[in-house]
C-alpha positions as CSV (number, residue, x, y, z in Angstrom):
1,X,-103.8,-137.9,-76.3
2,X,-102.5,-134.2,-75.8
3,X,-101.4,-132.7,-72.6
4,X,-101.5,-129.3,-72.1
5,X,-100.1,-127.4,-68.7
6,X,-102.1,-124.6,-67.6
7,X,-100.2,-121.5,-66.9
8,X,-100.7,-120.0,-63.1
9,X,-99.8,-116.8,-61.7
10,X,-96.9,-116.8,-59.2
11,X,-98.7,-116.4,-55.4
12,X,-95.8,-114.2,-54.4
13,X,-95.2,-111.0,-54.7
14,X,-91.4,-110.6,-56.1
15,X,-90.8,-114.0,-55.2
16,X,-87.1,-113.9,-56.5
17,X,-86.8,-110.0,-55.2
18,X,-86.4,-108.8,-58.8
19,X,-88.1,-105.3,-57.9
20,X,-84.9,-104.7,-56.3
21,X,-86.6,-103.9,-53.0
22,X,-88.4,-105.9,-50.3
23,X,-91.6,-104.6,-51.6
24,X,-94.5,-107.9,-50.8
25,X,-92.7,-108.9,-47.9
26,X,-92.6,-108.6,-44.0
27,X,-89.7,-108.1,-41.8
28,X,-89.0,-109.8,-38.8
29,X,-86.4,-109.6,-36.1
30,X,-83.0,-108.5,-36.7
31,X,-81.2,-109.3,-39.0
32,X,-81.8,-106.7,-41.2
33,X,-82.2,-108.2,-44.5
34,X,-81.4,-106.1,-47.7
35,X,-81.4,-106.8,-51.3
36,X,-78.0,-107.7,-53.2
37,X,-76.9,-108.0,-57.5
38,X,-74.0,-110.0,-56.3
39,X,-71.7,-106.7,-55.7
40,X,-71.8,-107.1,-52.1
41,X,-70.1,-110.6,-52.3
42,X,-68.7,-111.0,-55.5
43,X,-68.1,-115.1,-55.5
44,X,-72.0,-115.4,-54.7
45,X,-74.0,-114.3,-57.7
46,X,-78.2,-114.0,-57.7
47,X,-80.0,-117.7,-59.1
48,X,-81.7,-116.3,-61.2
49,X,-82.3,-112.9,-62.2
50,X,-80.2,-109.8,-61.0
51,X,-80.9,-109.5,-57.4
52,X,-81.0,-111.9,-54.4
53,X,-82.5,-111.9,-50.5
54,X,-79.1,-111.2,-48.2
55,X,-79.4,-111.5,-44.3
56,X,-77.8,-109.9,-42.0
57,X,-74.9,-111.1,-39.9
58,X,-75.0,-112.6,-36.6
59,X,-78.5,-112.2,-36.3
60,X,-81.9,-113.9,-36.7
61,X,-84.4,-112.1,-38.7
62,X,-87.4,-113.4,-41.4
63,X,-88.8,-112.5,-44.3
64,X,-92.5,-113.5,-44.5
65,X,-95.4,-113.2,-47.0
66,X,-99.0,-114.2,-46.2
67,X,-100.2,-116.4,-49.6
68,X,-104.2,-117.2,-50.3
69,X,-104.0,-120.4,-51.6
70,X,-107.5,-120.8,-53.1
71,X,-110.2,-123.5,-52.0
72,X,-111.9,-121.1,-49.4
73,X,-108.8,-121.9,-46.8
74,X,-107.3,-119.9,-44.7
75,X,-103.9,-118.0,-46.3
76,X,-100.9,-119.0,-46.0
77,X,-97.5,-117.5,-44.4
78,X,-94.5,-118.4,-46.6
């Protein structure tokens, strides 16, 4: 018997915010959220990658991206 995993494309758009931007993503309230390579805190490094989401302080804000999930449905907002 052989098992073979089929490869799918990541449904995000810069999922892990390597482009170094917020490109693929929406905004919401006000926190203004930025992108970080770990320089802005230096004890809290990216996951993976080079770059990671940062919040804003003292605020509440969002990041949102609207994700067609196949089977004719209706997308959905991660």
């Amino acid at each position: 018997m052989s098992l073979a995993a089929s490869a799918h494309a990541n449904l995000l758009v810069n999922g892990g915010a390597e482009s170094g931007s917020l490109a693929g993503w929406s905004v919401g309230g006000d926190a203004n959220p930025t992108i970080d390579d770990g320089s802005f805190d230096p004890g809290i490094d990216p996951h993976g990658g080079v770059y990671m989401f940062l919040g804003g302080r003292g605020a509440l804000g969002s990041l949102t991206q609207n994700v067609a999930l196949g089977g004719g449905g209706a997308p959905r907002r991660l």
